[in-house]
C-alpha positions as a printed NumPy array, in Angstrom:
array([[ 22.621, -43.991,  26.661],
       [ 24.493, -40.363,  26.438],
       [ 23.204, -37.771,  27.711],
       [ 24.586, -34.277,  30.079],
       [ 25.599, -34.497,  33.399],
       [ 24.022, -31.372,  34.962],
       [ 20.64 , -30.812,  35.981],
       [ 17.322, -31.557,  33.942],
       [ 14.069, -32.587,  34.917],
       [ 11.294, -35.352,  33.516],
       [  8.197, -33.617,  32.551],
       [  5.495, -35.692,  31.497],
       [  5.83 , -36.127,  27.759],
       [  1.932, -36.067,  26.016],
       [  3.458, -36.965,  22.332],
       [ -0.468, -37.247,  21.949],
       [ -0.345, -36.5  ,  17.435],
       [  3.246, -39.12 ,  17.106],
       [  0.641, -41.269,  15.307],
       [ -0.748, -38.414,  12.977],
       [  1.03 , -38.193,   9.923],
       [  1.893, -34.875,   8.5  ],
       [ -1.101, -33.708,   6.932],
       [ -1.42 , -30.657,   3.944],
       [ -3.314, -27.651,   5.509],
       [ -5.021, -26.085,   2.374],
       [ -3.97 , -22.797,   0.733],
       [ -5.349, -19.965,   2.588],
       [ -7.053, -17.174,   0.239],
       [ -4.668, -13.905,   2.274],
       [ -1.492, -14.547,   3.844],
       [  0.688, -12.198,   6.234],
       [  4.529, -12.628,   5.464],
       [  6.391, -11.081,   8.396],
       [  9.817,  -9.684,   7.743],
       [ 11.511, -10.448,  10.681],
       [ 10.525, -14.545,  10.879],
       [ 14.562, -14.698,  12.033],
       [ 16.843, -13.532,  14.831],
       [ 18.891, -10.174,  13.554],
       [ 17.831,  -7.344,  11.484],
       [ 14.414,  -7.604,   9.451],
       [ 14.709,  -8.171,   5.892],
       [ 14.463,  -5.456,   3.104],
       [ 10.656,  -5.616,   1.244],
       [ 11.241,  -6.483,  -2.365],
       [  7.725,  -5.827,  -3.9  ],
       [  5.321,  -3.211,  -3.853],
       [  1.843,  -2.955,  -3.166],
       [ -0.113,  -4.359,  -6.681],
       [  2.715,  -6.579,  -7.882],
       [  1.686, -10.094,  -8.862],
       [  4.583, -12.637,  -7.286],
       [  4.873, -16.249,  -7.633],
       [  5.315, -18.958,  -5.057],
       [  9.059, -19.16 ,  -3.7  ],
       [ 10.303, -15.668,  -5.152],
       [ 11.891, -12.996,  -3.048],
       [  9.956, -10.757,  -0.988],
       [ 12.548, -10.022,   1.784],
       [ 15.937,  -9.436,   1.161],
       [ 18.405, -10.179,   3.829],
       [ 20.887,  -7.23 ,   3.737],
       [ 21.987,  -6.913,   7.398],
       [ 24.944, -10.029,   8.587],
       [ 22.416, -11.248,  10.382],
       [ 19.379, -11.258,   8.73 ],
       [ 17.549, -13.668,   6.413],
       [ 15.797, -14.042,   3.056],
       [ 12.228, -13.848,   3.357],
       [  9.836, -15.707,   0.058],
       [  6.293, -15.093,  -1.111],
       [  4.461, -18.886,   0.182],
       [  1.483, -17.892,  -2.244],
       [  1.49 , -16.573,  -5.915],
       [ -0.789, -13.84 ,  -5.751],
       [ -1.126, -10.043,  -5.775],
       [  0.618,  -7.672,  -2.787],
       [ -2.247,  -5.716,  -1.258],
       [ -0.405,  -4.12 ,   1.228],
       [  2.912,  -3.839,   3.073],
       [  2.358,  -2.702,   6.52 ],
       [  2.884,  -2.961,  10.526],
       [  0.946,  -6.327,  11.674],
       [  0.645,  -7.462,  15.24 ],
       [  2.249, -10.794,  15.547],
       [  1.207, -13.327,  17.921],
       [  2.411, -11.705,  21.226],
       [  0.697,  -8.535,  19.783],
       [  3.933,  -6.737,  18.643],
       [  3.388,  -4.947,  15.27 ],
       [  5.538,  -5.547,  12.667],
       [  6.479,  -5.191,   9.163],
       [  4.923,  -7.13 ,   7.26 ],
       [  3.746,  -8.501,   3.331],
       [  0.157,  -8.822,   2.869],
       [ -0.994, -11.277,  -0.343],
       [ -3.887, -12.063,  -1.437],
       [ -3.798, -15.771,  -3.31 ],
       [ -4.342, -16.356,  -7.488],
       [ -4.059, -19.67 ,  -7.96 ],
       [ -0.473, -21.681,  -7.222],
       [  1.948, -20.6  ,  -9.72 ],
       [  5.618, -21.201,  -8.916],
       [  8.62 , -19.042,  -9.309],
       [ 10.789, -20.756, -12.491],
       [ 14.037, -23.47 , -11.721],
       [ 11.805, -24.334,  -7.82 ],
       [ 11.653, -28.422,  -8.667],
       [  8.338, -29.57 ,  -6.929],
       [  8.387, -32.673,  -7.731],
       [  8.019, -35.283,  -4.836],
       [ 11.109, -37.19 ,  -6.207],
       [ 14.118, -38.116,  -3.911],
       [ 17.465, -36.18 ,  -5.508],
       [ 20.851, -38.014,  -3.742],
       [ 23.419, -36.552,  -5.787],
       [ 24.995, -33.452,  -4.194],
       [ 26.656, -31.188,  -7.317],
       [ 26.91 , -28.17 ,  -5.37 ],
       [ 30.14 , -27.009,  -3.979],
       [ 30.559, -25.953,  -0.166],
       [ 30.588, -22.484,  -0.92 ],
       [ 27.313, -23.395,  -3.227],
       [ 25.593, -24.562,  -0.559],
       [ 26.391, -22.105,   2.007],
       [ 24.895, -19.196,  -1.265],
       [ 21.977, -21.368,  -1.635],
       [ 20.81 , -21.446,   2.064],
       [ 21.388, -17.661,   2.553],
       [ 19.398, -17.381,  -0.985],
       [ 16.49 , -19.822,   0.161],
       [ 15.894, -17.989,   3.331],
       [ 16.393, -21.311,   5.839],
       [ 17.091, -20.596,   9.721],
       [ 17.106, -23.2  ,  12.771],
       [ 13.751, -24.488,  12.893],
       [ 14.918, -25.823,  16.199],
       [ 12.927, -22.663,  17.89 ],
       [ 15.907, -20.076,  17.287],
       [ 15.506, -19.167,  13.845],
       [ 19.132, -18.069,  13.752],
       [ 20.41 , -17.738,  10.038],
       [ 21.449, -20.758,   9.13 ],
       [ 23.995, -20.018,   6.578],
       [ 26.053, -17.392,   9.109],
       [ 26.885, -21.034,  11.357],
       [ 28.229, -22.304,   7.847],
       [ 30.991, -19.277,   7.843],
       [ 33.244, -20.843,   9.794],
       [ 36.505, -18.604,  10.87 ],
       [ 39.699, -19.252,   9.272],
       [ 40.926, -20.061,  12.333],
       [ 38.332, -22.619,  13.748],
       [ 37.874, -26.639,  12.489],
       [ 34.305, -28.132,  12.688],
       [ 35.385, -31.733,  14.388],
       [ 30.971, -32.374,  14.308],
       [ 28.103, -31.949,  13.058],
       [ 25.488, -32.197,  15.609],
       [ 21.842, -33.26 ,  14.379],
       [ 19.218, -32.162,  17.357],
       [ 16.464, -34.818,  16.894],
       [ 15.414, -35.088,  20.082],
       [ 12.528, -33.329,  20.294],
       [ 12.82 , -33.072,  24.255],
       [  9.715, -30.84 ,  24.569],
       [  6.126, -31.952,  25.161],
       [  3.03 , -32.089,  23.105],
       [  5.33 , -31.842,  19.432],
       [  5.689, -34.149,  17.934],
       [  6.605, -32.927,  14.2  ],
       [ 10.478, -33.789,  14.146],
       [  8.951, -37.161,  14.787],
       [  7.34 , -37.181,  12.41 ],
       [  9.943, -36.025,  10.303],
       [ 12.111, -39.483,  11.352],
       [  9.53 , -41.707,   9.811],
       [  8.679, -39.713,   6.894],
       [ 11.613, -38.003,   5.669],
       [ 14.377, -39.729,   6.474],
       [ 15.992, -40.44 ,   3.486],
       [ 15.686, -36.164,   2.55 ],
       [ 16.848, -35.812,   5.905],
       [ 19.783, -38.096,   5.302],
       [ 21.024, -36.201,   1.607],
       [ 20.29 , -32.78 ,   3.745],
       [ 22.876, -33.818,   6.272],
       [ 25.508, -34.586,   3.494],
       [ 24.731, -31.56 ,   2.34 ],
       [ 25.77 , -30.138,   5.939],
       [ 28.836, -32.064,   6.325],
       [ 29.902, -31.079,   2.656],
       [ 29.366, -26.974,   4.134],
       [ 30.827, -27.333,   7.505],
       [ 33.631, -29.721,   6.678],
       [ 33.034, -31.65 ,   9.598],
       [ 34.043, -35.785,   8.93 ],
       [ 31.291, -36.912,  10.744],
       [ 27.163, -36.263,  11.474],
       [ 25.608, -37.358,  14.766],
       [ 22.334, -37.89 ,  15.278],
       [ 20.975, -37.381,  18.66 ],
       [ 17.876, -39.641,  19.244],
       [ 15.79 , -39.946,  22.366],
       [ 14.955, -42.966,  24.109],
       [ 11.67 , -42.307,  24.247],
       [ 11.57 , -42.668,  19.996],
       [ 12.481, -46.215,  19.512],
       [ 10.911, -46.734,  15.938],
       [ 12.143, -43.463,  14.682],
       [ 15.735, -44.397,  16.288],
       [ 15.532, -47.546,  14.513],
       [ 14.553, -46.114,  11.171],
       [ 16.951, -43.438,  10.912],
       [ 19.686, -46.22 ,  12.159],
       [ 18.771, -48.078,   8.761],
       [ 18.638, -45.395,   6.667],
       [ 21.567, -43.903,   8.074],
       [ 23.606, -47.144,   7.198],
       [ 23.952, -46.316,   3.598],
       [ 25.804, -43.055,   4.55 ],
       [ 29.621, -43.463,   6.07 ],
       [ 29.725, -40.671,   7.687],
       [ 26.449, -40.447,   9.425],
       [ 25.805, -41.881,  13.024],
       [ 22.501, -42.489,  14.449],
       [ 22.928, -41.968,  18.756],
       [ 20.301, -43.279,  21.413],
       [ 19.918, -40.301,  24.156],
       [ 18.58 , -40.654,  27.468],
       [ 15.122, -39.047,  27.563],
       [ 15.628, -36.14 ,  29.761],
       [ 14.421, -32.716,  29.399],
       [ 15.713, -30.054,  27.775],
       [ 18.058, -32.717,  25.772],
       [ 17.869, -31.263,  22.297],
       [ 19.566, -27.617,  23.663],
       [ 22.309, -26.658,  21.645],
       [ 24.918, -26.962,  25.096],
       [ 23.319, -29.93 ,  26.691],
       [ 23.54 , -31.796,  23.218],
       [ 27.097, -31.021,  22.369],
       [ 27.467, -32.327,  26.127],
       [ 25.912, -35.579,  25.506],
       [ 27.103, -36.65 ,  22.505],
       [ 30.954, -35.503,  22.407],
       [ 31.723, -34.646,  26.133],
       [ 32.633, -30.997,  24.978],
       [ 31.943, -28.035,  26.953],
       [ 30.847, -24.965,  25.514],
       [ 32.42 , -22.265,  27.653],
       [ 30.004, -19.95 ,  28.91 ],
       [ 29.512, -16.755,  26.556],
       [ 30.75 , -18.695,  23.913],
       [ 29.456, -20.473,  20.72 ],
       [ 29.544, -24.255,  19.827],
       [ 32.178, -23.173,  16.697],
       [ 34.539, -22.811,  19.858],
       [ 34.468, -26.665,  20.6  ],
       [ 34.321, -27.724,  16.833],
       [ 31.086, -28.14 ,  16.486],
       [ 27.883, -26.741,  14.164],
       [ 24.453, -27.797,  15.743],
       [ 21.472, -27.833,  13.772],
       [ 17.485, -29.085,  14.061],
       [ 16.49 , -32.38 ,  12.263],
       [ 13.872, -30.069,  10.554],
       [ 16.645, -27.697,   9.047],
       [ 17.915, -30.81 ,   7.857],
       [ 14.7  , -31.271,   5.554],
       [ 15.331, -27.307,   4.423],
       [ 18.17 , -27.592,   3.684],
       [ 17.534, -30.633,   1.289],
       [ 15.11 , -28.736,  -0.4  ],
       [ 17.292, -26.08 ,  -0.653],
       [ 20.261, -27.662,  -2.301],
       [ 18.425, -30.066,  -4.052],
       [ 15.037, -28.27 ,  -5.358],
       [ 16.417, -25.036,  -4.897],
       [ 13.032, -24.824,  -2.664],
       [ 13.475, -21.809,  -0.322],
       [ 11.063, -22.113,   2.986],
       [  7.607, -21.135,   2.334],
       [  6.045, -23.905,   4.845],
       [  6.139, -24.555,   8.409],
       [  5.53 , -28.176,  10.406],
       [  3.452, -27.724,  12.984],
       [  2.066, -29.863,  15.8  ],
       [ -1.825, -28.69 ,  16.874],
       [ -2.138, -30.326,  19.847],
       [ -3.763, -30.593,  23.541],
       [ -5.164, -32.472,  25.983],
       [ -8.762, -32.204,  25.549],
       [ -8.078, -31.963,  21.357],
       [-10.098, -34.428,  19.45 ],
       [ -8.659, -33.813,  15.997],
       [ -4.993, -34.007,  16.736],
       [ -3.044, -33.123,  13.95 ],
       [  0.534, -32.253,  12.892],
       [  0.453, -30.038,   9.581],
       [  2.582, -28.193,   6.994],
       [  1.536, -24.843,   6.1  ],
       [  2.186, -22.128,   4.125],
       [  3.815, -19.454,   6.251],
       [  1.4  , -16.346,   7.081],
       [ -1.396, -18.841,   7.429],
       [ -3.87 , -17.141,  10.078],
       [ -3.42 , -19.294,  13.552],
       [ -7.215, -19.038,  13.626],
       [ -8.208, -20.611,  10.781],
       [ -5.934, -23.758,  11.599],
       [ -7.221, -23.665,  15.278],
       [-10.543, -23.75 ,  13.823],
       [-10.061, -26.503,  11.408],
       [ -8.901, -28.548,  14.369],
       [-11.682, -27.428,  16.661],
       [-10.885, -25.353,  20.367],
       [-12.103, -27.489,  22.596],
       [-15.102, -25.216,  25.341],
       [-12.409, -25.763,  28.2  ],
       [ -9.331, -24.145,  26.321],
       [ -7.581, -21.763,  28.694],
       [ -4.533, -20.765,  27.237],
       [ -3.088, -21.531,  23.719],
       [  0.89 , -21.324,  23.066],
       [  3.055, -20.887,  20.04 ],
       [  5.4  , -23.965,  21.298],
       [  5.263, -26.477,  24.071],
       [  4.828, -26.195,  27.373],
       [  8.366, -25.55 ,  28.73 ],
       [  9.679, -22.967,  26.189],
       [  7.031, -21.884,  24.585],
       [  5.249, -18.455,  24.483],
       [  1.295, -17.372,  25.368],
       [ -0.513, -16.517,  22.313],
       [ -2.161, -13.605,  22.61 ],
       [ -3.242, -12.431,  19.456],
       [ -5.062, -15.443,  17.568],
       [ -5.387, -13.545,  14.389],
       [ -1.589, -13.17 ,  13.619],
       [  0.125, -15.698,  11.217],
       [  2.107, -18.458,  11.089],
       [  5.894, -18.409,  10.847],
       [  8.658, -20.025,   9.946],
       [  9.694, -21.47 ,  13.626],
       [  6.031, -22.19 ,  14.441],
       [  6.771, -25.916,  15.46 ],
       [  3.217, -26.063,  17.477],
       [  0.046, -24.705,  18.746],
       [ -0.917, -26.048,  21.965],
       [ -4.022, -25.98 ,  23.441],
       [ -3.928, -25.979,  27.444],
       [ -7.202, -26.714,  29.071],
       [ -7.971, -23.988,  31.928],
       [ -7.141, -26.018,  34.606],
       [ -3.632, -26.979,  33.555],
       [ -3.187, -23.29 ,  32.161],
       [ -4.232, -21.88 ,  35.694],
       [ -1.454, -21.019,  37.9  ],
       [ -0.813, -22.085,  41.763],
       [ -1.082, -19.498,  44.287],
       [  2.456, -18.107,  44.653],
       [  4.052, -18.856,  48.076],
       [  7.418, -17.482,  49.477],
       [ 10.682, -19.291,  48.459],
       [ 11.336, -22.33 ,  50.557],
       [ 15.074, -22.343,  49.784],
       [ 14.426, -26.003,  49.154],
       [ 17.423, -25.76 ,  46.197],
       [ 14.958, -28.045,  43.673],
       [ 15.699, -25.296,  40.835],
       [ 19.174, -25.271,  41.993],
       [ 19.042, -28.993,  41.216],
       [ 17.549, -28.823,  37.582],
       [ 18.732, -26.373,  36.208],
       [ 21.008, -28.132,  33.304],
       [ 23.7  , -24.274,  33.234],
       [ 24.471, -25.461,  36.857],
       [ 23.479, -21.492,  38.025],
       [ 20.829, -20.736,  41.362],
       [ 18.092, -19.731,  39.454],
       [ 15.912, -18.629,  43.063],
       [ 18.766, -15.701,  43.052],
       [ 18.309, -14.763,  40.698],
       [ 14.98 , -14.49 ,  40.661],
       [ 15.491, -11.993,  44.079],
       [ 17.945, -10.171,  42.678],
       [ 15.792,  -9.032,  39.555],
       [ 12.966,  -8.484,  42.207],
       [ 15.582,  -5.995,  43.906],
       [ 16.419,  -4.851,  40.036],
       [ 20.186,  -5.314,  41.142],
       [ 21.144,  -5.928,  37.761],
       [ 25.03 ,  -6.015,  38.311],
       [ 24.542,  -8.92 ,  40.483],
       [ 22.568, -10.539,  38.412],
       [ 25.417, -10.23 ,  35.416],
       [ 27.848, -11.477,  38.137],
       [ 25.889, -14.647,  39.033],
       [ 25.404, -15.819,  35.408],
       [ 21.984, -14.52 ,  34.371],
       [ 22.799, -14.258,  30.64 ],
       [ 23.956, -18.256,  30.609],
       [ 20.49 , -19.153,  31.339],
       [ 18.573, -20.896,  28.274],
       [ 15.148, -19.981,  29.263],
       [ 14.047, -23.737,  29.412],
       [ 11.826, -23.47 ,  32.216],
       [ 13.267, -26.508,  34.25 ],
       [ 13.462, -24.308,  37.176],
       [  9.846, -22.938,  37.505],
       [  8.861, -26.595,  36.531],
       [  9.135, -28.345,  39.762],
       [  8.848, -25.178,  42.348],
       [  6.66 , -25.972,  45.106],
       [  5.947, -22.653,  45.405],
       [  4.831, -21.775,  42.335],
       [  6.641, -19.08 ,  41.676],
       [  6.896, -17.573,  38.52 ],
       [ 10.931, -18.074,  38.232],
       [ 11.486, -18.165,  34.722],
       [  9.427, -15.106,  34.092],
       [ 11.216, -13.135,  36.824],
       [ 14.502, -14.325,  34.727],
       [ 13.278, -13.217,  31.638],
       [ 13.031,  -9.684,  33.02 ],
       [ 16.062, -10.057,  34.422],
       [ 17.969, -11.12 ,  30.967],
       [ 16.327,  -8.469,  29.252],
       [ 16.895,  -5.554,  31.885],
       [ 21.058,  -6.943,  32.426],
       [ 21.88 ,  -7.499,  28.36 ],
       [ 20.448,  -3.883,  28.243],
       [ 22.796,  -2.384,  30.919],
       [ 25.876,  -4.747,  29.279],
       [ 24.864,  -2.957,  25.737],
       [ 24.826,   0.709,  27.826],
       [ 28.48 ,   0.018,  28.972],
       [ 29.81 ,  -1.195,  25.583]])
């Protein structure tokens, strides 16, 4: 089995909702859109309070390079367009709608029937993910259609299909394997026709044999589609370690994947991007795992985006010994702290932590013991730089690598200390790019 060479760690894996399938959360009667559901600039508000809009049209126009199309999830009227705190409590722009019915913009197909044959051209496609709004529903939520504008000057050699799902608790991309395959399949031609690329590789953990095996015989109708068993190892499905695994490329640091021929995208953008070129469906839904140790009614859901979090925590049920829920898993995810923000486009779970495993050790001194050293998968010493943002010597912190690190957590994972490592090197990240944008 395939896999990278450097670092990584084994966390315990709690796919407790694989067996759930994906479930329809109903139609909430308000939903928040947020206008910056993407990385880059927020997207340009397209309707006015009292306009009546229809599910799927434009509400958000992308007109940054960066930037992505944002669609109405509900037909309805706009009752307001206004700053909304988000789930970490940051206000933001935002689309407020309340819902009439389910009407549908015109020439959106909803039917549930699988389309195969691809008429669009590459350049098409590439104009009909930028129109339908679809990012990396990998966790990034970079714009998918700016990976797709490949330089003159650069060849894509792969296409690299992240189905891994290397982080606890979610379980939706699995989910995804077993129910979607064939959409995922006519998605990823869709992807090779865009990029170029001759060939589509499916990274698979170990830990998935069913969905491995399906894929596999679904995948054997397409020539140019190949279905790869990866060792289960945590964080497996980052864009680096992946290219690692399953071409032996290296991805110099500061550098995109485009550099070693390669486009990398989540199984889930797959799905969108079906919908896109096939239905002409832009992304009004979101897959998400609800999920937790001491969660009775596991569940993995779609949902309209700007669904309140509450209302699908309360459908589930919080369980009395909740003490911390996340927007995420366990590794990568963030804290929410704001349960009455909305649902977004990258929301791939809701976990609920019970208090005890949400409570953190008492923090000890570093024992220089090197275990973070060990697992962290960019090969860099992560307990430096954790001191050095303590001393805020943020020039030595550029100089030892901070801005390679992928915030996966492996580090902090297995301290025996407890100490709050990743955290530190968030601060650190944020403080260093700052200083790096001050020189430029």
């Amino acid at each position: 089995m395939k896999t990278f060479k450097i670092g990584g760690i084994h966390p315990e894996e709690n796919k407790l909702a694989k067996e759930h399938s994906v479930e329809i959360f109903p139609i909430p009667k308000q939903v928040t859109v947020f206008l910056t559901q993407h990385l880059g600039a927020p997207s340009v508000p397209q309707v006015q309070k009292g306009d009546k809009v229809k599910v799927g049209q434009l509400i958000g126009k992308a007109e940054a390079f960066i930037c992505a199309n944002v669609h109405s999830p509900v037909s309805g009227t706009v009752a307001k367009i206004e700053p909304v705190a988000d789930f970490l409590g940051y206000k933001k722009d935002a689309i407020v709608i309340d819902v009439e019915g389910d009407e549908w913009a015109e020439g959106i197909d909803t039917s549930t029937e699988l389309k195969k044959d691809i008429t669009l051209t590459k350049q098409e496609i590439i104009d009909r993910m930028k129109a339908c709004g679809i990012v990396g529903l990998g966790g990034a939520c970079f714009p998918t259609h700016v990976k797709y504008m490949v330089p003159p000057d650069k060849k894509v050699d792969y296409l690299l299909i992240n189905a891994a799902e290397c982080e606890p608790y979610i379980t939706v991309d699995y989910r995804m394997m077993l129910e979607r395959a064939d959409e995922v399949m006519v998605g990823i031609e869709a992807m090779l026709i865009a990029s170029g690329a001759p060939v589509a590789l499916i990274g698979v953990e170990a830990n998935k044999p069913d969905a491995y095996e399906h894929l596999t015989k679904v995948a054997a109708n397409y020539k140019d589609i190949q279905v790869v068993k990866l060792k289960t190892k945590y964080p497996q499905g980052a864009e680096k370690q992946l290219i690692k695994a399953l071409t032996g490329r290296s991805v110099p640091n500061g550098k995109l994947p485009i550099e070693v021929g390669c486009i990398v995208n989540n199984i889930a953008t797959a799905f969108a991007i079906y919908e896109a070129v096939q239905k002409n469906k832009p992304i009004i839904e979101t897959f998400t795992t609800v999920s937790g140790k001491s969660v009775k009614n596991l569940k993995n859901y779609r949902v309209r985006i700007g669904t309140c979090i509450n209302d699908i925590l309360n459908a589930v049920g919080i369980p009395e010994d909740t003490g911390k829920i996340i927007s995420g898993g366990p590794m990568m995810g963030k804290a929410i702290s704001n349960l009455n923000a909305f649902t977004v486009k990258g929301m791939s779970s809701l976990l609920l932590m019970t208090e005890k495993e949400s409570k953190r050790g008492e923090v000890y001194e570093c024992l220089r013991c090197g275990k973070c050293v060990q697992a962290c998968p960019m090969g860099l010493e992560p307990y430096m730089l954790h001191a050095l943002t303590d001393l805020q010597r943020y020039e030595d912190c550029e100089k030892h690598g901070i801005m390679n690190c992928i915030e996966c957590g492996s580090c902090s994972f297995g301290c025996p200390s407890n100490r709050p490592i990743l955290d530190m090197i968030r601060v650190g990240k944020n403080k260093t790019g700052a200083m790096i944008r001050a020189r430029k």
